[in-house]
N, C-alpha and C positions, 0 to 999 in steps of 0.2 A: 301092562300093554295087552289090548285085546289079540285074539289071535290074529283078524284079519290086518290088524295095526303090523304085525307080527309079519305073516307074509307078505305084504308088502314092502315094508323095509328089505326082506331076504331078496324079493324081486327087483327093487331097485339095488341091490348091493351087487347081485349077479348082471347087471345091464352095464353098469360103472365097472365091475371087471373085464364084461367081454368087450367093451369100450376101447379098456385100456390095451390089452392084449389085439386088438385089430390096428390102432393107430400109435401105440408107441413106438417102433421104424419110422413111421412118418413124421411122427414129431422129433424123436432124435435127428433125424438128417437135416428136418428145417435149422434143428437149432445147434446143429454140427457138432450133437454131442455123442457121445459111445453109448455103450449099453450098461456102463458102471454104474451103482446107483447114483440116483440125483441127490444133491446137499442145496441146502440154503443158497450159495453163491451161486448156483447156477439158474435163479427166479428170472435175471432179467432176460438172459438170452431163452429160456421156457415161455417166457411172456412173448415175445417177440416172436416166437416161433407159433404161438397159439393166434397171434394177428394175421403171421403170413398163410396158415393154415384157414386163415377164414374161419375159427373154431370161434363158436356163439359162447356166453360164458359158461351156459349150463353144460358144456360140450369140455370146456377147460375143469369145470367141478366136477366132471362125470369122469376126466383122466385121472385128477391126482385124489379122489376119493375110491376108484377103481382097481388103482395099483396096489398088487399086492406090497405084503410087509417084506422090507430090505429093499425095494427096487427104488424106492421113495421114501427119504426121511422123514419123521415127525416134524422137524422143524421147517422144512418143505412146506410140507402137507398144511399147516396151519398155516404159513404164510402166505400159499395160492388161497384159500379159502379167506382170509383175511382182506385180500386185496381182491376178490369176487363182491365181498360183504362191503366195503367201501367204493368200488363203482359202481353197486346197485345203488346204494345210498347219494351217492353223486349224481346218478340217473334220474332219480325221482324228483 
């Protein structure tokens, strides 16, 4: 990877952090969850809360790719990104 490949990734990894760290209260309350970490079962009401937040989906991928480790499961984390990647594909 070149270096500017390089710092750019680093750049985009710090925006999806401070991303998450400005609107995660906001999205817990929509989606009237605590600050425990998020698991798997909790995708639909996160979904739903990303609708009533008006969150674009790059806005949805920028939270749970932003969230540090523990705050958000692995199995989470692939499932928002999964269900990004098939409503872009549905989009088109």
């Amino acid at each position: 990877m070149s270096r500017d490949a390089a710092s750019a990734d680093e750049d985009r990894t710090a925006l999806n952090q401070q991303f998450y760290r400005e609107y995660k209260d906001d999205l817990l309350y929509a989606a009237g969850l605590d600050s425990r970490p998020l698991e798997v079962e909790d995708q639909t009401l996160i979904e739903l809360a990303f609708l009533a937040l008006g969150w674009t989906r790059q806005q949805q991928l920028m939270f749970a790719d932003g969230a540090p480790v523990g705050a958000i499961s692995h199995k989470l984390r692939r499932a928002l990104r999964k269900s990004h990647h098939r409503s872009a594909r549905e989009a088109a």
